[in-house]
C-alpha positions as CSV (number, residue, x, y, z in Angstrom):
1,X,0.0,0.0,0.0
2,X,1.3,3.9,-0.9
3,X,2.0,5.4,2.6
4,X,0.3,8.1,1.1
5,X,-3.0,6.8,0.6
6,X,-4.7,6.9,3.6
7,X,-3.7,10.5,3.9
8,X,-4.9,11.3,0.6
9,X,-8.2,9.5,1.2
10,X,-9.0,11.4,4.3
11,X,-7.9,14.9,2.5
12,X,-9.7,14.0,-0.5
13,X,-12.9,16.2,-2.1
14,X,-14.4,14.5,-4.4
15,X,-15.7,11.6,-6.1
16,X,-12.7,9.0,-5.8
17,X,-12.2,5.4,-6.3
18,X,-9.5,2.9,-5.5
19,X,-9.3,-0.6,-6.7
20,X,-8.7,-3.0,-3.9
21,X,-8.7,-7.0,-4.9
22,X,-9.1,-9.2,-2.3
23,X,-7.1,-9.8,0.6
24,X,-5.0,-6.6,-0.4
25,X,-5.4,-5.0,2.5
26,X,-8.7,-2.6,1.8
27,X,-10.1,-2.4,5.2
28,X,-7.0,-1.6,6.7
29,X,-6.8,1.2,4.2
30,X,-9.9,2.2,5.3
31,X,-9.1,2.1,8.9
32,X,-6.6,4.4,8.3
33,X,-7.8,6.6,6.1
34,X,-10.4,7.1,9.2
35,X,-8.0,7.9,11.5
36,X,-6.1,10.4,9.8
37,X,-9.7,12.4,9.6
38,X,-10.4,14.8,12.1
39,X,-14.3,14.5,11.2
40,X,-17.0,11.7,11.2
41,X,-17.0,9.0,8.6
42,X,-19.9,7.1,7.4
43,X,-18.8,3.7,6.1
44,X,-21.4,1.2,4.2
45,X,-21.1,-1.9,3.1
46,X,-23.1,-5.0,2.1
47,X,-23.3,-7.4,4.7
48,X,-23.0,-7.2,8.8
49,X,-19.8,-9.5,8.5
50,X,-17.8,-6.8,6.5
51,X,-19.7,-4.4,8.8
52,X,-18.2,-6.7,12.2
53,X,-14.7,-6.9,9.9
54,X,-14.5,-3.1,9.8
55,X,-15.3,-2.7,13.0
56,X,-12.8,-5.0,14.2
57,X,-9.8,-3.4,11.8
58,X,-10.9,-0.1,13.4
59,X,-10.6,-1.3,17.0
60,X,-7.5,-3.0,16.5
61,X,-5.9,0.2,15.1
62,X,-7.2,2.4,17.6
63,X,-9.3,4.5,16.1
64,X,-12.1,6.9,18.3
65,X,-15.2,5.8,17.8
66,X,-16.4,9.2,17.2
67,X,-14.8,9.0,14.0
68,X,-17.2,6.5,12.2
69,X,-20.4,5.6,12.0
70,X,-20.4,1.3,9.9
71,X,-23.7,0.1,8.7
72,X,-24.8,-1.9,5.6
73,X,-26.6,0.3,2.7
74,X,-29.8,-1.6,3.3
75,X,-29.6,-1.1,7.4
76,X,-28.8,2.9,6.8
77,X,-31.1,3.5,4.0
78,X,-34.3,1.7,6.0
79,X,-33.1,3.8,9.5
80,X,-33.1,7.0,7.2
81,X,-36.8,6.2,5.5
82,X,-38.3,5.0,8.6
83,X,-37.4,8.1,10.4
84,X,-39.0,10.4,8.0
85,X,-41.7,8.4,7.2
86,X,-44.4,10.8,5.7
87,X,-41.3,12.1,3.8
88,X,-40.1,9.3,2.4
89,X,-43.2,7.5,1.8
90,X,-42.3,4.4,3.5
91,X,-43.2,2.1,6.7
92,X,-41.9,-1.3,5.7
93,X,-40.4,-2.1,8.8
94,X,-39.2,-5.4,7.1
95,X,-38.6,-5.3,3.3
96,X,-37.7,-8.0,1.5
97,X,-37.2,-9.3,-2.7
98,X,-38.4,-6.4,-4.7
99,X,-38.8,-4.6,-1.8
100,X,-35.6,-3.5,-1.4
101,X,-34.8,-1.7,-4.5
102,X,-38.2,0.4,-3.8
103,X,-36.4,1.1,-0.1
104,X,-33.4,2.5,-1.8
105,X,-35.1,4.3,-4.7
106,X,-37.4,6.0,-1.6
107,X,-33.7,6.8,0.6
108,X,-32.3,8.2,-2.9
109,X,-35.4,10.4,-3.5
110,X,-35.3,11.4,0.8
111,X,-31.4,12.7,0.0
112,X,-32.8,15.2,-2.5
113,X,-35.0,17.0,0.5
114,X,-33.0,20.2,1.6
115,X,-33.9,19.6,5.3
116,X,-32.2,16.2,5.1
117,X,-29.3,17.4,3.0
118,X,-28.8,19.8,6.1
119,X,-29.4,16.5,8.8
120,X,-26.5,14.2,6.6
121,X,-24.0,17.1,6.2
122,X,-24.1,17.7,10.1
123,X,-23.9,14.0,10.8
124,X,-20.9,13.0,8.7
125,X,-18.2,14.9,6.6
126,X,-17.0,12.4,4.2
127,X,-18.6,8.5,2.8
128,X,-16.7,5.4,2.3
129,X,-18.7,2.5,0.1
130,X,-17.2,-0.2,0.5
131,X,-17.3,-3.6,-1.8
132,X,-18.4,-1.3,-4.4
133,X,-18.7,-3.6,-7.2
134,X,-21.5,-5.4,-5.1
135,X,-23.5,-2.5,-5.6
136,X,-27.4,-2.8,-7.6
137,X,-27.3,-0.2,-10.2
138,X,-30.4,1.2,-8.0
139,X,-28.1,1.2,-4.8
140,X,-25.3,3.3,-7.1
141,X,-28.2,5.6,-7.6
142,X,-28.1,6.0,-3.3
143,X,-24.6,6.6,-3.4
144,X,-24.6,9.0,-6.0
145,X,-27.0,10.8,-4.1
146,X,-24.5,10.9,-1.1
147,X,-21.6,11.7,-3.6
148,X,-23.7,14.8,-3.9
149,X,-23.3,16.3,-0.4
150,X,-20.3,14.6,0.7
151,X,-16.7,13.6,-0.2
152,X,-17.0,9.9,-1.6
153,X,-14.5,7.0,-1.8
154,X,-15.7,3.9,-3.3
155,X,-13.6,0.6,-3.1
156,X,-14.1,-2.6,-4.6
157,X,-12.6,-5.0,-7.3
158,X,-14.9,-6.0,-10.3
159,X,-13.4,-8.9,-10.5
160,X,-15.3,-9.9,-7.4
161,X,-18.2,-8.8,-8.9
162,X,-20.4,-12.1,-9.2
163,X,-23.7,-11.4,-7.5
164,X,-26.3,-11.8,-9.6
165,X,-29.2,-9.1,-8.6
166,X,-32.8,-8.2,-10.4
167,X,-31.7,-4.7,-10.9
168,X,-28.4,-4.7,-13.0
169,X,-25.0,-4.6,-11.4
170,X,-23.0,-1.6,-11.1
171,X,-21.4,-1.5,-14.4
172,X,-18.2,0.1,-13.2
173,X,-17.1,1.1,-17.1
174,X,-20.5,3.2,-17.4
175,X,-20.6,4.2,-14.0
176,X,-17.6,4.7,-11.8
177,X,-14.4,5.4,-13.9
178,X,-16.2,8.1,-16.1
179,X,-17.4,9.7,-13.0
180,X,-15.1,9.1,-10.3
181,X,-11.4,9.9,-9.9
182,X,-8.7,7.0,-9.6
183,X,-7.0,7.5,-6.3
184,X,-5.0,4.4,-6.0
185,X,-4.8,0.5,-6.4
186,X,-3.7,-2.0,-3.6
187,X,-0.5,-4.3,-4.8
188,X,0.3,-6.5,-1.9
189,X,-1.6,-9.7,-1.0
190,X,-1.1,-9.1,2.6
191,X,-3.6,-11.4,3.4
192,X,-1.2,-14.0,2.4
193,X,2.1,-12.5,3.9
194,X,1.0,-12.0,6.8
195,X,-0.3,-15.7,7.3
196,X,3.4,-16.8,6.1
197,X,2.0,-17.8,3.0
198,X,4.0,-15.4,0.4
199,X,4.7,-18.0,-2.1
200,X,0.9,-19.0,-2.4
201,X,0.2,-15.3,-2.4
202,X,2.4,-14.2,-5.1
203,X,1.0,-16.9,-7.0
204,X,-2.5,-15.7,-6.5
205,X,-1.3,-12.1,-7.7
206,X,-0.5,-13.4,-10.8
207,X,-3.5,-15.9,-11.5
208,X,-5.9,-12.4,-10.8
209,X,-3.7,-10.2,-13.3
210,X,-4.1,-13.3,-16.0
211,X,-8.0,-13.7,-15.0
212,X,-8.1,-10.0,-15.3
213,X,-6.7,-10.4,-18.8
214,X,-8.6,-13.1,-20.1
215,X,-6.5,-15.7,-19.6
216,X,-6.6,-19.6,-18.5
217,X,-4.5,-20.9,-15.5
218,X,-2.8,-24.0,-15.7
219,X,-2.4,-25.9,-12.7
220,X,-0.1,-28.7,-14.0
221,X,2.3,-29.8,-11.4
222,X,4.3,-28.6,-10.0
223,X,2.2,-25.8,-8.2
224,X,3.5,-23.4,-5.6
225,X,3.7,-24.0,-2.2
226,X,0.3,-24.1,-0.5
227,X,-1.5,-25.4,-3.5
228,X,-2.4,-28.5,-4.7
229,X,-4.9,-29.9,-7.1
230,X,-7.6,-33.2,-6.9
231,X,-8.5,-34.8,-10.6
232,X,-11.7,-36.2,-9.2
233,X,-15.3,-36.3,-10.3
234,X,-17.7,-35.3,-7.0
235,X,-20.5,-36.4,-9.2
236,X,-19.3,-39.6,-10.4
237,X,-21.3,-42.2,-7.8
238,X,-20.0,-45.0,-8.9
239,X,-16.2,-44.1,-7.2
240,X,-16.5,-44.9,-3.6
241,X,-13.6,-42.8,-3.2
242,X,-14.1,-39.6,-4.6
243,X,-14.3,-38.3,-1.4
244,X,-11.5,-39.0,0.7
245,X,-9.4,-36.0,0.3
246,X,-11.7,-34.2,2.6
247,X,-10.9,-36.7,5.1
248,X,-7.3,-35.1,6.4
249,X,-8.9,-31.7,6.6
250,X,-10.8,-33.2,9.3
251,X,-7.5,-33.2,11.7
252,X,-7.4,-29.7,11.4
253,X,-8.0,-27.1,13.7
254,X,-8.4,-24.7,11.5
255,X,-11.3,-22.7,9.9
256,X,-11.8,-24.8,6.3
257,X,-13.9,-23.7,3.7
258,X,-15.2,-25.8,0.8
259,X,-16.5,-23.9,-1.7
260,X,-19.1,-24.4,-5.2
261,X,-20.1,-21.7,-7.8
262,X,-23.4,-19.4,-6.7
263,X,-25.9,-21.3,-9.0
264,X,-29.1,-22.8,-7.6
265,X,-27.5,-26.8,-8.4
266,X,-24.6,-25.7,-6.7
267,X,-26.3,-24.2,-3.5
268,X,-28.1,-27.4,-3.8
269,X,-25.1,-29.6,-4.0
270,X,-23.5,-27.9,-1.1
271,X,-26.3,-29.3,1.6
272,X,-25.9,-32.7,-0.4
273,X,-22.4,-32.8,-0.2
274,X,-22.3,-32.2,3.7
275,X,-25.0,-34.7,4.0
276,X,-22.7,-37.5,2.0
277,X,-20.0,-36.3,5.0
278,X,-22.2,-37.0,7.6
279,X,-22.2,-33.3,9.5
280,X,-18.2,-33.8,9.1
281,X,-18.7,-30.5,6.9
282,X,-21.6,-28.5,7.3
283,X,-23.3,-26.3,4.3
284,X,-24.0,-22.6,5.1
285,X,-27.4,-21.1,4.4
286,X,-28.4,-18.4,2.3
287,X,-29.1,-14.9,4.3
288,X,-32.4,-14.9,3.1
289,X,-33.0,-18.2,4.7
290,X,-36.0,-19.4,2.0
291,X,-36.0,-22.9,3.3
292,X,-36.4,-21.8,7.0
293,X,-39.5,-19.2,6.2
294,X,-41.0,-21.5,4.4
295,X,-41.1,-24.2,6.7
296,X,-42.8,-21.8,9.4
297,X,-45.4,-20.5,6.5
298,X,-46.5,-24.0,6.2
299,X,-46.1,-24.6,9.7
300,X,-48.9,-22.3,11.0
301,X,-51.3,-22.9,8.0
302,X,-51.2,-26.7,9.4
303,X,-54.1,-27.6,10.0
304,X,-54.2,-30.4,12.6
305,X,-51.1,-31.5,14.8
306,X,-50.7,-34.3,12.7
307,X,-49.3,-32.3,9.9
308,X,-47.3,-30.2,11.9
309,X,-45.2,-33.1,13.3
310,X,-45.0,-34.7,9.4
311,X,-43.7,-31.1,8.5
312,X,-41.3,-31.0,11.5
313,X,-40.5,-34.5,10.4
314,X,-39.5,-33.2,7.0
315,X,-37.8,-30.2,8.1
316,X,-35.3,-32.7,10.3
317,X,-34.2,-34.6,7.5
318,X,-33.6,-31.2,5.8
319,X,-31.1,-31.0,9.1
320,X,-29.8,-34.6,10.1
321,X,-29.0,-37.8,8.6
322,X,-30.9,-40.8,9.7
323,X,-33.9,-39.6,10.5
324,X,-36.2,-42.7,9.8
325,X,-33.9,-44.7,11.9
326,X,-34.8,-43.0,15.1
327,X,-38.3,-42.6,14.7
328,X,-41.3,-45.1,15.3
329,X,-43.8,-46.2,12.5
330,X,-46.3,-44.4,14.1
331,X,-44.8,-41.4,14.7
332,X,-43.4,-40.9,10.8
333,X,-47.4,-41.0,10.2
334,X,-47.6,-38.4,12.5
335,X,-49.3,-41.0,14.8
336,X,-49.6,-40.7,18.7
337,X,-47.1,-43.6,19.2
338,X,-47.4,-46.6,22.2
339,X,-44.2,-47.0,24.2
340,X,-42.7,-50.6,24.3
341,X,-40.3,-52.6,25.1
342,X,-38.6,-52.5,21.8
343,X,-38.8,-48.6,21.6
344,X,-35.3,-47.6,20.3
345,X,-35.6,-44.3,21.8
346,X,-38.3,-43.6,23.9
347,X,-37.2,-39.5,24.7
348,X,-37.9,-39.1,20.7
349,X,-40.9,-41.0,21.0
350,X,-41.9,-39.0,24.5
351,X,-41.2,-35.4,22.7
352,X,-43.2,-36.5,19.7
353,X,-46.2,-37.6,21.2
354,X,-46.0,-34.5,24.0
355,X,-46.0,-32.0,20.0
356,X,-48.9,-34.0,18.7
357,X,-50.6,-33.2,22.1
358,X,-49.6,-29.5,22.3
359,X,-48.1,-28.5,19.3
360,X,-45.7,-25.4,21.1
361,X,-42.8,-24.4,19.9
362,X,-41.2,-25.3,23.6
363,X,-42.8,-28.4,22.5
364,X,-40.9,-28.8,19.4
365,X,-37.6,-27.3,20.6
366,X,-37.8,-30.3,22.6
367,X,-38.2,-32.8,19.8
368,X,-36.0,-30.5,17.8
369,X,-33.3,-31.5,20.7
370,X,-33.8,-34.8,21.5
371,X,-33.2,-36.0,17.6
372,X,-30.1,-33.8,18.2
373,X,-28.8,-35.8,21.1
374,X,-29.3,-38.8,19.2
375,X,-26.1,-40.6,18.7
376,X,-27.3,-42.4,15.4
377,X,-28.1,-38.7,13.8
378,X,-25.8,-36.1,12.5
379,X,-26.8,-32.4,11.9
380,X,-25.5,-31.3,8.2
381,X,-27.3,-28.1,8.1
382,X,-26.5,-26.5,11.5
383,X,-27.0,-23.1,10.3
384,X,-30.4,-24.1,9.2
385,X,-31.0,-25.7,12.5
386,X,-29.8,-23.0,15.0
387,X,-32.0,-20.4,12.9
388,X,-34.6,-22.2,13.7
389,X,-33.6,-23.1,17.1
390,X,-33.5,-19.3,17.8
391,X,-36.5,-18.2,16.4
392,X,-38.4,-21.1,18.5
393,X,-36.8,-19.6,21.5
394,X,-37.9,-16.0,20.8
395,X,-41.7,-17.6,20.4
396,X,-41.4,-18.8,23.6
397,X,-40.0,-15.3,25.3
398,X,-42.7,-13.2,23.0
399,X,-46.2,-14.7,23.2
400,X,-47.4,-11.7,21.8
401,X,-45.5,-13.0,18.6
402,X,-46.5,-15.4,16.0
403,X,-44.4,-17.8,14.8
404,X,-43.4,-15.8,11.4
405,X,-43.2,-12.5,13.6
406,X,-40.3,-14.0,15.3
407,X,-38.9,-15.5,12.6
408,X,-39.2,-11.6,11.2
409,X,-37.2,-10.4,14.2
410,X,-34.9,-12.9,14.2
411,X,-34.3,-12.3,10.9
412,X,-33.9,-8.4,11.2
413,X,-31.1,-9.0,14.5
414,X,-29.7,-12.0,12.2
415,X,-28.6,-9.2,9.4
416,X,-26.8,-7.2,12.5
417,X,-25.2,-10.1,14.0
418,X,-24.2,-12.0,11.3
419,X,-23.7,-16.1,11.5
420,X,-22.0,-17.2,14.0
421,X,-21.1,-20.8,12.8
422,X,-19.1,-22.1,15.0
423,X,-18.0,-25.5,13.4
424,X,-15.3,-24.6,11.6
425,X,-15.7,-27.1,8.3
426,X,-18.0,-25.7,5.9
427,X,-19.2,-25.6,2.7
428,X,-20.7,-22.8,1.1
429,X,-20.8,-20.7,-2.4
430,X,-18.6,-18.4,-4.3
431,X,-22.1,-15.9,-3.4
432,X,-21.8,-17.1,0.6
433,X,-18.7,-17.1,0.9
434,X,-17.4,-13.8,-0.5
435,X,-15.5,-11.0,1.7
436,X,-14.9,-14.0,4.0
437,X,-11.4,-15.3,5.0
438,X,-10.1,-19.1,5.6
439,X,-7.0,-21.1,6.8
440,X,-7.7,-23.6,3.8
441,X,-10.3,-23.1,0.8
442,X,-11.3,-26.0,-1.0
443,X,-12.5,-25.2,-4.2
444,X,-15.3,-27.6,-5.8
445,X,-15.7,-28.3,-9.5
446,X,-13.5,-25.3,-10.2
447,X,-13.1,-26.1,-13.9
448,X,-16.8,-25.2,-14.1
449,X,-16.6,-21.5,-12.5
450,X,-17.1,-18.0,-14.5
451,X,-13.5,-16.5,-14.2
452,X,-15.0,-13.8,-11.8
453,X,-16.8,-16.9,-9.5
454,X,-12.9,-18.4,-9.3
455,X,-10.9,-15.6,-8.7
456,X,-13.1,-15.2,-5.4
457,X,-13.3,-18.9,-4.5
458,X,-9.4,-18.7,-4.7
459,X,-8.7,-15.9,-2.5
460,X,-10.6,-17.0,0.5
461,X,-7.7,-19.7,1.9
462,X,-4.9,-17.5,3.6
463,X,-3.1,-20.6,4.5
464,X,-3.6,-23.3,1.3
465,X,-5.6,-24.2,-2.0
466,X,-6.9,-27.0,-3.1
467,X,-8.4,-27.0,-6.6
468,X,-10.5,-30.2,-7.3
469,X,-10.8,-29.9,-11.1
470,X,-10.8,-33.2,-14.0
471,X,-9.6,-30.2,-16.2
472,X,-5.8,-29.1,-16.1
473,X,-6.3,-25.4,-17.2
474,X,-9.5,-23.4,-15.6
475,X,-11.6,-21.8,-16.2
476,X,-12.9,-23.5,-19.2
């Protein structure tokens, strides 16, 4: 990084950008930048991790609080509409799809009212975007909007530009470098440095300049240190061994990541995959948590106990392996079932019957718990689970609530607090997984990626790649 550039990002007037590729060091740059301002920052980003990553750098480096305000663009824009709402037109306490493009189309328009010109200029003296090229064409609009009334310095990497949203992408040819300054670029892969990985680092540096260009990367041996390739088919069934190479990542302590492209097969394949590994890996969920919400719509349209326990039945395998095995006939019919001498598990059976008989969701917490415990089951989708587990709890503490309303607010603090997943082997997408750092990336069926969908998979493992690909140069 140029000494300079913090300096000249806090001192700067204008519209700026600087191109910052992964694990370069951007949110240390930010950081500083920060503290060499003698006035209060407001930094967005997209998601409460890179929020909590921010927030972190900025702790670590000492700077005062009264510097910086960090919130996501959807958290800030929503605070700003709700708190004018006859101005802004909106009440939406809890947007969501389309939704969220009206929010920020509503939070542009708000910008434009002199009396909050006046609020925004008091509150802050400069704007940092961050992840820029994550940006909704719509959400550019915002920012624009803010680039009007205060200093802004965008930083991203369209490289890493791979989300896929109904409003178009910021198109960064159309919309940033015609309008905005180039202040800088970051050069160094500290990321990998600084985790004693600078021969797997440099490497990376020059498969993003070739990716950037166009251009395949072969990963014939011999590869750098740090990186090695599998020439294995994941889909072909018939190879009882396809999957042993995950095996040794299981003596390690550290965080491991195994990571698809962001399509709807691969999101699918990742909860498949983990279930093949028995719970040895567990897939991550998406934010939006579609398979959670829907389970509670049908949940409280059930009509008769009965289908609420075949529904929570359901739900479990979504969760565990061996389901069936722990459960009796009667109960998979969603049957009161008879305790008997041959009962495998009677505390299933108990917490099953005690559902059917009051249908609570202490009740089902406690079946939810006792398959759990089980020793023949093996939870593959404990994100899914502990959301779920959560927003049963806040059902119990809020009878006020319904069911969806909690899984509303739990949703709402979920976006602030982010996921705290704490098994630490996981598989996820290129989509889930981006902004997000790693010991050790696995990266699955890379020879079928986009060349933007592999340059991010590649860049999340600080300590070692490994590239699982039948093809010898990738992408194809």
């Amino acid at each position: 990084m140029d000494d300079n550039l913090p300096l000249e990002l806090a001192n700067f007037n204008g519209k700026g950008y600087v191109i910052a590729p992964a694990g370069y060091g951007k949110t240390h740059l930010i950081a500083m930048a920060v503290k060499a301002s003698m006035q209060r920052q407001l930094i967005l980003t997209h998601t409460y991790a890179g929020v909590n990553s921010i927030q972190k750098k900025m702790q670590t480096l000492a700077v005062p609080s009264s510097r910086y305000q960090i919130d996501t663009i959807a958290s800030w824009s929503l605070r700003m509409c709700l708190s004018f709402p006859k101005t802004s037109n909106w009440t939406q306490e809890y947007p969501n799809g389309n939704e969220w493009q009206k929010l920020y189309a509503a939070c542009t328009s708000l910008l434009d009212r002199p009396f909050v010109e006046r609020i925004v200029r008091s509150s802050y003296s400069g704007v940092y975007v961050d992840e820029y090229q994550d940006c909704s064409t719509q959400q550019h609009l915002l920012v624009e909007a803010l680039a009007s009334l205060l200093p802004c310095r965008l930083l991203g990497d369209p490289m890493q530009a791979i989300f896929d949203f109904a409003d178009q992408p910021v198109d960064w040819e159309q919309h940033v470098y015609p309008n905005y300054q180039k202040l800088g670029e970051l050069r160094t892969p500290w990321r990998w440095h600084l985790a004693g990985a600078e021969e797997l680092g440099d490497w990376l540096d020059g498969v993003s300049r070739r990716l950037r260009a166009g251009e395949k990367i072969s990963i014939h041996a011999p590869l750098p240190k740090g990186v090695e390739r599998v020439a294995v088919d994941l889909e072909d069934f018939t190879n009882p061994a396809r999957l042993n190479f995950f095996y040794k990542f299981l003596d390690y302590e550290e965080a491991v990541i195994a990571i698809y492209s962001g399509d709807q097969r691969s999101k699918n394949k990742a909860h498949k995959l983990a279930q093949l590994l028995r719970g040895k890996f567990s897939s991550i969920e998406e934010v939006e948590g579609k398979d959670l919400f829907g389970f509670i719509k049908k949940l409280e349209s059930a009509p008769t106990p009965s289908k609420k326990l075949l529904l929570v039945i359901e739900f479990a395998k979504k969760c565990f392996n061996s389901i069936d095995g722990i459960l009796t006939a009667a109960t998979k019919r969603g049957e009161v079932a008879k305790l008997t001498k041959a009962t495998k598990y009677p505390n299933v059976l108990e917490a099953a019957n005690n559902f059917l008989t009051e249908p609570t969701s202490q009740k089902l917490s406690y079946l939810m718990a006792a398959i759990q415990l089980n020793p023949e089951t093996s939870a593959y989708r404990r994100d899914l689970l502990n959301r779920l587990v959560k927003v049963l709890r806040i059902h119990e503490e809020n009878n006020d609530l319904s069911l969806m309303e909690s899984a509303q607010r739990f949703q709402r603090d979920f976006r602030h607090a982010g996921r705290p997943i704490r098994h630490n082997k996981l598989i996820g997408t290129t989509l889930l997984v981006k902004g997000l750092e790693y010991h050790h990336a696995i990266i699955l069926e890379a020879d079928a990626m986009t060349p933007k969908e592999l340059y991010v998979a590649l860049t999340r493992g600080a300590k070692s790649i490994t590239i699982v690909s039948l093809k010898s140069v990738i992408p194809t």
